[in-house]
Backbone as CSV, one residue per row, in Angstrom:
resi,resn,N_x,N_y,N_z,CA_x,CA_y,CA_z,C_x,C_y,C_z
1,UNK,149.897,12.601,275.421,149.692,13.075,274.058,149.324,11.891,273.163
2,UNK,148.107,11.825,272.916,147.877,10.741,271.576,148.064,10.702,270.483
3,UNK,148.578,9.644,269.879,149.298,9.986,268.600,148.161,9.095,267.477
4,UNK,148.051,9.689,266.391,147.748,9.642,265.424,148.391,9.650,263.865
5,UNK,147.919,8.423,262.925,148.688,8.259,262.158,147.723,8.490,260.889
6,UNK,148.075,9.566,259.650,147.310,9.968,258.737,147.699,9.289,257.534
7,UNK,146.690,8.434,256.689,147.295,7.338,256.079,146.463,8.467,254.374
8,UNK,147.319,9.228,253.907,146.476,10.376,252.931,147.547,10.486,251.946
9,UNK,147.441,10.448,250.735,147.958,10.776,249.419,147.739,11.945,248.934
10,UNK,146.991,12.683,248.866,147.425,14.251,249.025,147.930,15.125,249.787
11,UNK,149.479,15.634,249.105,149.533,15.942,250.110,149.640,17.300,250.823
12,UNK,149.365,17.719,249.767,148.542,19.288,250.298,147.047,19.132,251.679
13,UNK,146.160,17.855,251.421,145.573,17.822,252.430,146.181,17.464,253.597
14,UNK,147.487,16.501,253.597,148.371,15.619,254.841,148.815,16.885,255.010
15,UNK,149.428,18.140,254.675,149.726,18.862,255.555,148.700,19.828,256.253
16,UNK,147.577,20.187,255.743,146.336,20.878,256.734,145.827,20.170,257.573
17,UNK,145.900,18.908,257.755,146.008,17.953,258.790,147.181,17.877,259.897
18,UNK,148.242,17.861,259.480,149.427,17.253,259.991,149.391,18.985,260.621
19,UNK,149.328,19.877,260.528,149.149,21.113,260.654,148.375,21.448,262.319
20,UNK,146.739,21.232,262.071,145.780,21.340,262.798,145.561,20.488,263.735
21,UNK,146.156,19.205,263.715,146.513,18.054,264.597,147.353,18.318,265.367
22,UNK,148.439,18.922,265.387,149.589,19.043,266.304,149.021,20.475,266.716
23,UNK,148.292,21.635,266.105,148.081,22.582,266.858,146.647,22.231,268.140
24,UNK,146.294,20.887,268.020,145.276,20.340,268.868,145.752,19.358,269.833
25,UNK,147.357,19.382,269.604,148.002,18.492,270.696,148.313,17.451,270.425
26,UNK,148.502,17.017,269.437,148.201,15.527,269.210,150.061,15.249,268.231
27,UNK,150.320,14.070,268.670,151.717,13.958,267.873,150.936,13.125,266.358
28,UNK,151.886,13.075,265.786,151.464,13.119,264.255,152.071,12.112,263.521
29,UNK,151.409,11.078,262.224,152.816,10.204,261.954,152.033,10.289,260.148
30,UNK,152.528,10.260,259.521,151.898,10.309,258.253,152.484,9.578,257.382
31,UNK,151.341,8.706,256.265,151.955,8.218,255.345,151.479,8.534,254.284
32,UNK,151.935,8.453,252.696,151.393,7.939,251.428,150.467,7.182,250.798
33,UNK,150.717,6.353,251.386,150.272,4.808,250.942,149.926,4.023,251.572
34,UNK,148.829,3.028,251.098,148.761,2.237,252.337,149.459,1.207,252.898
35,UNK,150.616,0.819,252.155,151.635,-0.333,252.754,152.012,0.230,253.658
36,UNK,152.686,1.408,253.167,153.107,2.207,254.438,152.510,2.519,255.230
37,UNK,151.423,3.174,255.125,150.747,3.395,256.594,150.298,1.870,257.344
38,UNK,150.428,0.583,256.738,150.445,-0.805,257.539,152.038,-0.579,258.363
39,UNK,153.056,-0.635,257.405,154.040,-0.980,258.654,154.493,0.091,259.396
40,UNK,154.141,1.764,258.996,153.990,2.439,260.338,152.774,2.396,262.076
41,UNK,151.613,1.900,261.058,151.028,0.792,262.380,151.067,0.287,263.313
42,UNK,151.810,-0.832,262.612,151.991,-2.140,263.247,153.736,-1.230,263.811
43,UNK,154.481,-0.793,263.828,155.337,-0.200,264.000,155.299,1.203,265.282
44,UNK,154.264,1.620,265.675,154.305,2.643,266.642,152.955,2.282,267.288
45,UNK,151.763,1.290,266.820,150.675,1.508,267.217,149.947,2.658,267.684
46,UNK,149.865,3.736,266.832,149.023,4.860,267.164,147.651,4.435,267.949
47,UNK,147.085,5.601,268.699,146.173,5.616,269.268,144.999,5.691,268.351
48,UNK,145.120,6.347,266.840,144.018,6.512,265.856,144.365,6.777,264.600
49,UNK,143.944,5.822,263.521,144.508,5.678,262.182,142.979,6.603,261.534
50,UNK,143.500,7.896,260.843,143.249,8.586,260.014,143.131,8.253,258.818
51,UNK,142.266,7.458,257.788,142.779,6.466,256.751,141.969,7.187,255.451
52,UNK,142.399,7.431,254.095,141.825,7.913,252.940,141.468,6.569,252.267
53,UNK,140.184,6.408,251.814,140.351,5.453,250.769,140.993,5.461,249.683
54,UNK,140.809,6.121,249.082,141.657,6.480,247.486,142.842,6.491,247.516
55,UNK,143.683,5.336,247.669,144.844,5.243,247.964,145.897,4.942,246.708
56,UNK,146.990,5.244,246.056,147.426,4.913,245.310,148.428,3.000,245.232
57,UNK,148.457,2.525,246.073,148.844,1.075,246.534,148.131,0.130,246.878
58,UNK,147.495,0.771,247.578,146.662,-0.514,248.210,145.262,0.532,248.882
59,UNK,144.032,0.311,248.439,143.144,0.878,248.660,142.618,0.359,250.760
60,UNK,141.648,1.637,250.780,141.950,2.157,252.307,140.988,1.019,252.691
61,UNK,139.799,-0.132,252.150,138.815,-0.941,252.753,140.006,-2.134,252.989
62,UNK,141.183,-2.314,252.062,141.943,-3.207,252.173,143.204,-2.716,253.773
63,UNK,143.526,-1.964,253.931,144.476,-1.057,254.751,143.600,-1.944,255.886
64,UNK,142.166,-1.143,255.936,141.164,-1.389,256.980,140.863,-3.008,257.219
65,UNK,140.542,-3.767,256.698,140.924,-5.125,256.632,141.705,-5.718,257.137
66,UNK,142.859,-5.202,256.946,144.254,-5.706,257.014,144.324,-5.061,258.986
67,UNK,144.392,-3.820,259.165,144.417,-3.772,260.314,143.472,-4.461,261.554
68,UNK,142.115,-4.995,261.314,141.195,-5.453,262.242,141.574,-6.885,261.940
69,UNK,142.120,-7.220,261.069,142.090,-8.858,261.290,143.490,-8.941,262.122
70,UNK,144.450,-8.316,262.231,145.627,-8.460,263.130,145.596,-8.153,264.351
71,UNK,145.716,-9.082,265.547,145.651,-9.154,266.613,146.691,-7.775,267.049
72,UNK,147.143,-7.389,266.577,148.353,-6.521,266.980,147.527,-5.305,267.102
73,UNK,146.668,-5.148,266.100,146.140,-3.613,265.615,144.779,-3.707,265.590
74,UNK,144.189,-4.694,266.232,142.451,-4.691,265.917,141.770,-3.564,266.806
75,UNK,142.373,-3.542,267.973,141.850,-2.451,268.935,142.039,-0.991,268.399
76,UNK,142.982,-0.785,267.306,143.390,0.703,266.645,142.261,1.284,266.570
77,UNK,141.472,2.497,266.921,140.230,2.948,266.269,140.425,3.683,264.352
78,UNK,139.862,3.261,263.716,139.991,3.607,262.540,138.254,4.767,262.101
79,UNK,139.137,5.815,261.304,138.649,7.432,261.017,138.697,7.592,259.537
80,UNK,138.036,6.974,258.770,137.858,6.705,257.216,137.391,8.417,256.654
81,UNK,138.290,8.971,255.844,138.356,9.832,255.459,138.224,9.871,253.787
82,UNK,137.226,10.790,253.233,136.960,9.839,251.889,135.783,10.881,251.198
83,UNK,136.868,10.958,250.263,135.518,11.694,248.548,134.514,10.758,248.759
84,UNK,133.885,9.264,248.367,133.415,8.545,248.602,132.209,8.509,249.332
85,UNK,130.865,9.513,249.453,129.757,10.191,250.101,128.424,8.659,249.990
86,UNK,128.873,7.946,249.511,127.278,7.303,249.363,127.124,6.315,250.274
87,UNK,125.928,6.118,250.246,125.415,5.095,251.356,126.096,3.692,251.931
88,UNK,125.807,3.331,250.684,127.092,2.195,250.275,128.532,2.038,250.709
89,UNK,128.885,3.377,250.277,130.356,3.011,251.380,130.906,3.570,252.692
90,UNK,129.459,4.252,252.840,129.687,4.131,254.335,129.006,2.916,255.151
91,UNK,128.726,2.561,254.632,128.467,1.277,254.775,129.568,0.239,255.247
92,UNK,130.114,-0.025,254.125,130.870,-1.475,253.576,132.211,-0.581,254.860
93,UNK,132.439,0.835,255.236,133.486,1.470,255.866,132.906,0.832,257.654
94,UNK,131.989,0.689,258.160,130.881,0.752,259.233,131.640,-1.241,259.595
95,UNK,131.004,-1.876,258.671,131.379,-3.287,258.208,132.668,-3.712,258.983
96,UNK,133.124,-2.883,258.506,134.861,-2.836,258.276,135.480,-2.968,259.203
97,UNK,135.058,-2.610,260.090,135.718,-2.219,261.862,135.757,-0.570,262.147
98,UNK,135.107,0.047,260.953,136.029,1.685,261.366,135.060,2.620,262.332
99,UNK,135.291,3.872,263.460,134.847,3.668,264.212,133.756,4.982,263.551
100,UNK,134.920,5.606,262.483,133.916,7.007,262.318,134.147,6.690,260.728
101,UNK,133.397,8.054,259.766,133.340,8.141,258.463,132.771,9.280,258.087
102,UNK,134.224,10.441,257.518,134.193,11.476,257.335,134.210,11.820,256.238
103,UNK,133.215,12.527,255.480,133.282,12.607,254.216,133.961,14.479,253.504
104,UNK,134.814,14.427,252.367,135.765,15.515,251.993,134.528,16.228,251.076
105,UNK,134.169,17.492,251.508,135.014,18.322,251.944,134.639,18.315,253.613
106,UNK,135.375,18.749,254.124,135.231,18.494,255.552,135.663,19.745,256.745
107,UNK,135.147,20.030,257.495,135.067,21.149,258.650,136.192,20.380,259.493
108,UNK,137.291,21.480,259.181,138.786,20.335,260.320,138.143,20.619,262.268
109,UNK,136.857,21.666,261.959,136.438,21.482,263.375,135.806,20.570,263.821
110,UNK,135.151,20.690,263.105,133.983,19.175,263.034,135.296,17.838,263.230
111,UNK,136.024,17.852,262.521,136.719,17.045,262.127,137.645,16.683,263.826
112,UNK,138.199,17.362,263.812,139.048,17.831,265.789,137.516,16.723,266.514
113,UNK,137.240,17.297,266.661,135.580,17.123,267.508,135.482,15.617,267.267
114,UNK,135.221,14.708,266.292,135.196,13.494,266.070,136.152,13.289,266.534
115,UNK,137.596,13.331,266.606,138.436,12.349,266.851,138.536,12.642,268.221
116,UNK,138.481,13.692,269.066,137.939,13.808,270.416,137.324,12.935,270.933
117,UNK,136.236,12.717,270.696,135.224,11.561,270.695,135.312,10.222,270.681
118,UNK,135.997,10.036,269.364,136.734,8.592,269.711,137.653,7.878,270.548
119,UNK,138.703,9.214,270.839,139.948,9.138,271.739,139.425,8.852,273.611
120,UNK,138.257,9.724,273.801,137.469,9.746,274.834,137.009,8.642,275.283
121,UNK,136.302,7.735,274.422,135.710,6.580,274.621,136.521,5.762,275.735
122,UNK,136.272,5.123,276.441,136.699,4.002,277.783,136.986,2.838,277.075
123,UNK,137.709,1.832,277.442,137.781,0.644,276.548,136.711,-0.088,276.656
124,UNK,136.332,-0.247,277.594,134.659,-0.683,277.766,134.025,-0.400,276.958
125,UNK,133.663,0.753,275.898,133.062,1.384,275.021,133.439,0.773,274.056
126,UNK,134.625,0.296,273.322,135.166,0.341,272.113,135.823,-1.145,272.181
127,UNK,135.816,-1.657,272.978,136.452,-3.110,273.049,136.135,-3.935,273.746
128,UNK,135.583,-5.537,273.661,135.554,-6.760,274.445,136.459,-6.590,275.236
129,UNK,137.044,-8.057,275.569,138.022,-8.757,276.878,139.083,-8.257,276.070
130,UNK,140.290,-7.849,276.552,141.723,-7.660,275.684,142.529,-8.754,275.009
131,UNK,143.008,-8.673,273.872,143.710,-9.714,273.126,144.127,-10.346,273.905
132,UNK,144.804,-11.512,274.038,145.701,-12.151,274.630,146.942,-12.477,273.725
133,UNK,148.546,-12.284,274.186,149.397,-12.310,273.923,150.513,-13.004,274.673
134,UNK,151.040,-14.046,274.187,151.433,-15.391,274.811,152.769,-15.748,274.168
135,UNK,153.829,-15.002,274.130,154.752,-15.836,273.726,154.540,-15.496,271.870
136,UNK,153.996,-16.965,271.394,153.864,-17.031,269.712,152.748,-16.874,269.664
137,UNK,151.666,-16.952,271.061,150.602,-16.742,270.455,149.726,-15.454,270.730
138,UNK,148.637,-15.193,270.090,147.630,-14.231,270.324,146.558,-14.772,269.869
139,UNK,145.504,-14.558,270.759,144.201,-14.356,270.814,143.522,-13.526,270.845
140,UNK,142.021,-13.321,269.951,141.383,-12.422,270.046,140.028,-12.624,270.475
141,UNK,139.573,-12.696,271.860,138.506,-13.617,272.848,137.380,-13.375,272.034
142,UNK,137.009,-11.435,271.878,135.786,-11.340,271.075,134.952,-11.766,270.018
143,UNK,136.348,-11.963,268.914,136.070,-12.165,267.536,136.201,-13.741,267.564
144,UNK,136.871,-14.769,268.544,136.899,-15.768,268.618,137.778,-16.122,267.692
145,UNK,138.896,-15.189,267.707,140.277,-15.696,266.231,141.265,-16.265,267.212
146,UNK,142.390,-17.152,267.259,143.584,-17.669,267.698,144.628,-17.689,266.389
147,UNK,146.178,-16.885,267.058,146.918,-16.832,265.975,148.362,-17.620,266.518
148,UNK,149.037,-18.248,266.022,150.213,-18.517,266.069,151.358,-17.978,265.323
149,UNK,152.104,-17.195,265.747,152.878,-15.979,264.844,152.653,-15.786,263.756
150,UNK,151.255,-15.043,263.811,150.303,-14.175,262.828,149.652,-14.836,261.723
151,UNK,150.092,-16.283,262.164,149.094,-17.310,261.238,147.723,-17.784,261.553
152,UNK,146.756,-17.351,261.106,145.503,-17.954,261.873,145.413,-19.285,261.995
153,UNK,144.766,-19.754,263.253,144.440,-21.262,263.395,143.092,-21.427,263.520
154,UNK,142.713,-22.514,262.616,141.591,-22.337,262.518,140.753,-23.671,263.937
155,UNK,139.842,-23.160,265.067,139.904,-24.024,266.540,138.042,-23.988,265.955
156,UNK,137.737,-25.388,266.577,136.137,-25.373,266.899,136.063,-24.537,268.226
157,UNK,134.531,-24.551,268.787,133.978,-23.469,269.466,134.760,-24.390,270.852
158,UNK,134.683,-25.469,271.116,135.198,-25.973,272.471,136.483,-26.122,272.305
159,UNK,137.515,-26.031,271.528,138.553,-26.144,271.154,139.330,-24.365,271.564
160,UNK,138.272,-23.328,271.006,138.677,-22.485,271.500,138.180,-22.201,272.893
161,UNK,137.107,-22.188,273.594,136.806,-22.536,274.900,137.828,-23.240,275.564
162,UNK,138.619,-24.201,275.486,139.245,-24.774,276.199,140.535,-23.984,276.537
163,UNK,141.303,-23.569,275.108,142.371,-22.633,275.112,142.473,-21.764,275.960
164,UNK,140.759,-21.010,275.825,141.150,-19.575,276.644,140.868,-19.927,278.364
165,UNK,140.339,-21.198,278.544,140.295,-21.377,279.624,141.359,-21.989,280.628
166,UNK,142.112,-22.450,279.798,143.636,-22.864,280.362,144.375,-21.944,280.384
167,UNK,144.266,-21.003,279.541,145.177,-19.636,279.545,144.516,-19.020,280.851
168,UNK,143.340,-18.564,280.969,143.193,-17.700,282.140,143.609,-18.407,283.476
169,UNK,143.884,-19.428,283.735,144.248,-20.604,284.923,145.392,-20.626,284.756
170,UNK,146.737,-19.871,283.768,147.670,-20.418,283.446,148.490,-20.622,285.020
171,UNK,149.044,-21.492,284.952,149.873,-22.192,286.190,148.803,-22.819,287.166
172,UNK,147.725,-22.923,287.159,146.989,-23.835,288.404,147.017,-25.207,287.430
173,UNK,146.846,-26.120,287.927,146.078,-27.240,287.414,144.979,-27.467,286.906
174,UNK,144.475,-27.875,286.187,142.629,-28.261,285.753,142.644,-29.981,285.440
175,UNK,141.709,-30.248,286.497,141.543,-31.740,286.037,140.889,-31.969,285.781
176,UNK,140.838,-32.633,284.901,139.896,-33.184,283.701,138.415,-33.008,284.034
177,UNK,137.897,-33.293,285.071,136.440,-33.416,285.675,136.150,-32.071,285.403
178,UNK,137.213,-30.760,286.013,137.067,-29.665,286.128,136.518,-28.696,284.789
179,UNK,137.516,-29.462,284.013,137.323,-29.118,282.574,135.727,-29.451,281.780
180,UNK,135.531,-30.399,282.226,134.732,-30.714,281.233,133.721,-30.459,282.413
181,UNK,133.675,-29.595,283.463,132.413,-29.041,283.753,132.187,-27.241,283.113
182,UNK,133.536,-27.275,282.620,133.401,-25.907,282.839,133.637,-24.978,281.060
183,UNK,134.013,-26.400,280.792,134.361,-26.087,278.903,132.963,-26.813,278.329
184,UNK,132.656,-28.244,278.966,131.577,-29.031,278.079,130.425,-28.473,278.983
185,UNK,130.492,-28.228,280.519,128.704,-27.872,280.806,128.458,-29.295,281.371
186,UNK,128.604,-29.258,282.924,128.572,-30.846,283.858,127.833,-31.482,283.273
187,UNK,126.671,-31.224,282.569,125.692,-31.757,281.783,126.169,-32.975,280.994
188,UNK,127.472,-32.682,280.053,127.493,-33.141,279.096,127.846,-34.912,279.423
189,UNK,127.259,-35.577,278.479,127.385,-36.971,278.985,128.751,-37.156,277.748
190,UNK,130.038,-36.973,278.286,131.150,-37.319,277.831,131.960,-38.211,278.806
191,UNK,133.292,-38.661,278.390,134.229,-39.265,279.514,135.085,-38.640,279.502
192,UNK,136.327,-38.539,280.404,137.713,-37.437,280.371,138.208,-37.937,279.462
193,UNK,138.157,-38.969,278.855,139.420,-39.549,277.149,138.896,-38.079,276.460
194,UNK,137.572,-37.535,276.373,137.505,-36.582,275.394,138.473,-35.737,275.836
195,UNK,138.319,-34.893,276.685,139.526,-34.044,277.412,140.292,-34.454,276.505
196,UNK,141.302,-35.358,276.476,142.631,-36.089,276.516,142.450,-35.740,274.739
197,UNK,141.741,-35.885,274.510,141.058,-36.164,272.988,141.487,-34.666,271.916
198,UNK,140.669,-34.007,273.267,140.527,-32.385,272.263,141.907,-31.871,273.180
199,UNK,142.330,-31.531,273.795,144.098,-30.942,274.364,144.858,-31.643,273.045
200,UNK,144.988,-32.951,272.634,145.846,-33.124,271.818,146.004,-32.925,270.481
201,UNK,144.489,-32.671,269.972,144.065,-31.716,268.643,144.594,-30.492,268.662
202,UNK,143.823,-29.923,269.896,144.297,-28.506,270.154,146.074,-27.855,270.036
203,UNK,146.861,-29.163,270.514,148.313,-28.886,270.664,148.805,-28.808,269.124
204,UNK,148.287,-30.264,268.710,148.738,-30.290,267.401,148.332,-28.932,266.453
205,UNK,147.463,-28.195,266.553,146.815,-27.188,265.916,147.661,-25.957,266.023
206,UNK,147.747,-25.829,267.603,148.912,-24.474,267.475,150.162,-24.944,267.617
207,UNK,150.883,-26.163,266.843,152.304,-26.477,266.639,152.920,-25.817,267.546
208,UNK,154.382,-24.639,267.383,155.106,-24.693,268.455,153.992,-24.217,269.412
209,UNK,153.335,-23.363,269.972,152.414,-22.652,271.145,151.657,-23.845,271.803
210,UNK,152.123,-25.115,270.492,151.327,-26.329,271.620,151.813,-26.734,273.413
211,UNK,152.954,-26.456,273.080,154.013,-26.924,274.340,153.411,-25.685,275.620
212,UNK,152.447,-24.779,275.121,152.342,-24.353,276.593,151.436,-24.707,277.170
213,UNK,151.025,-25.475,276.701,149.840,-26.561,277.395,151.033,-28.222,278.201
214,UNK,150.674,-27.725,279.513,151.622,-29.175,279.974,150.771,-30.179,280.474
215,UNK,150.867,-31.594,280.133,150.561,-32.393,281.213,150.758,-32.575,282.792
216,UNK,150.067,-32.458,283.231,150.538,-32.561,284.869,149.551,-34.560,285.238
217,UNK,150.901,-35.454,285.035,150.151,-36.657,285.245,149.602,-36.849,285.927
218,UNK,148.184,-37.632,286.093,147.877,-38.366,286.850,146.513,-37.081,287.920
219,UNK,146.667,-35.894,287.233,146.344,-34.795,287.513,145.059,-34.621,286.526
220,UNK,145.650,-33.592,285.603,145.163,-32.901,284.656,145.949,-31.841,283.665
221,UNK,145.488,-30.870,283.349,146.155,-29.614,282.587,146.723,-28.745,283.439
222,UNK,147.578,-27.934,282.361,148.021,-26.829,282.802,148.242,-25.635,282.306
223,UNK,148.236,-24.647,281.755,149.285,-23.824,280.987,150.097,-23.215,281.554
224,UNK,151.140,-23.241,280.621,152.602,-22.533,281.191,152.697,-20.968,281.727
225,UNK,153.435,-21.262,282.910,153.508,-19.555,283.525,153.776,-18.714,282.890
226,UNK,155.313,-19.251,281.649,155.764,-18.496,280.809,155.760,-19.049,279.337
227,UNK,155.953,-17.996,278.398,156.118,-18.555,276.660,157.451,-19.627,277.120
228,UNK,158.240,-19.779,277.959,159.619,-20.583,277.818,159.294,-21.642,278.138
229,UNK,158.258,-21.870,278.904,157.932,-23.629,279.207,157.207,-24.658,277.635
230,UNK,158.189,-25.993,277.918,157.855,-26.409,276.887,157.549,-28.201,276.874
231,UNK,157.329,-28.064,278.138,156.886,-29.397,278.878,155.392,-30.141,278.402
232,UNK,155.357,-31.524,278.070,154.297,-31.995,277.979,153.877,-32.878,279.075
C-alpha cells in the first residue's frame, strides 16, 4: 500500500482527497501547512507528496525546495496541486524537482490516474545512482551534493570524485597510483603527494565523517567498513 502525504489548507478539499485516496487504496497522511507537511516527510517518508502551493506558512515552491535539496527526501516524487494555471508556474513547479502539476479545478479521476503513473515509474525512470548514507554522512551522486549531518559541504569536482570512490571500495585498499588513475585519469601528470594533498582537504572538509577515510601506511586509502571506525 503506498502512502501518500497531502500537504492542502483547505480543508474541505483535504477531505475529497483524503476520501478518494484511501477508496483507491492508498494510506493517507495529511497536513495544513507546510512546516508540517516538512516534518511529516521527513518523518514517515511517503511514497508521494501531494503539495498545494497556496499555503498559509510557508508557501508550496519553498516546501518543494526544501524537500529536493535534502538528501533524506530528494527521491520523494512531488504532485503540485494549485489554483496557479499559468505558464510560468508551471514552470518555476517543473524547475523545482516536482514530477507532475495539477491544476484546481481538477477531475479526482484524472487526478487517481496521474498519481498511478508516477507511483508506477521504476527507479530507473525517476532516479540516478541512490543517495548514499554513511553514518553522518549522505551523498547525493546525481546532483553531486555531500552532506555532513544535513550540513552541506561544499567539495571540488575531484574532491567529490574521490569521496565517492573510496566509498564504493569501502574496506579494500586504494593506493595512491590506483587513485590517481582512476579519480585524476592515468593521464594526469601529477605525483601521489597530490593524493596525500586532496584526502587531507577532503577530511578536513567533512570534519567528524573525516575519520572514515583511514590511512593504511605505506599502502594507500581506505574507507571504513562501518560509520564506527575512526582511524587515521
Amino acid at each position: 500500500m503506498a502512502r501518500i502525504l497531502v500537504i492542502e489548507d483547505e480543508k474541505d478539499l483535504q477531505k475529497v482527497l483524503d476520501f478518494n485516496l484511501r477508496q483507491a487504496g492508498y494510506e493517507v497522511l495529511s497536513a495544513l501547512g507546510g512546516r508540517e507537511g516538512l516534518e511529516l516527510t521527513r518523518e514517515h517518508l511517503p511514497d508521494l507528496v501531494i503539495l498545494d502551493l497556496m499555503l498559509p506558512d510557508l508557501g508550496g515552491t519553498e516546501v518543494c525546495r526544501s524537500l529536493k535539496r535534502d538528501p533524506k527526501t530528494h527521491g520523494i516524487p512531488v504532485l503540485m496541486l494549485t489554483a496557479k494555471g499559468e505558464e510560468v508556474d508551471r514552470v518555476v513547479g517543473f524547475e523545482l524537482g516536482a514530477e507532475d502539476y495539477v491544476v484546481k479545478p481538477f477531475s479526482i479521476r484524472e487526478l487517481l490516474l496521474r498519481i498511478s503513473v508516477i507511483l508506477r515509474r521504476s527507479p530507473a525512470e525517476t532516479s540516478g545512482p541512490p543517495p548514499i548514507r554513511f553514518g553522518r554522512l549522505s551523498v547525493d551522486r546525481e546532483a553531486h551534493r555531500a552532506f555532513v549531518d544535513e550540513a552541506e559541504i561544499e567539495l571540488t569536482a575531484i574532491e567529490f570524485k574521490l569521496l565517492v570512490t573510496l566509498y564504493e571500495r569501502r574496506n579494500r585498499v586504494q593506493s595512491r597510483s590506483v587513485l590517481l588513475g582512476d579519480v585524476w585519469g592515468i593521464e594526469a601528470d601529477i605525483t601521489t603527494r597530490t593524493v596525500d594533498t586532496h584526502v587531507k582537504r577532503l577530511r578536513e572538509k567533512l570534519g567528524p565523517a573525516g575519520d572514515y577515510i583511514e590511512t593504511v601506511r605505506g599502502v594507500g586509502y581506505r574507507f571504513a567498513d562501518s560509520p564506527g571506525g575512526d582511524k587515521r
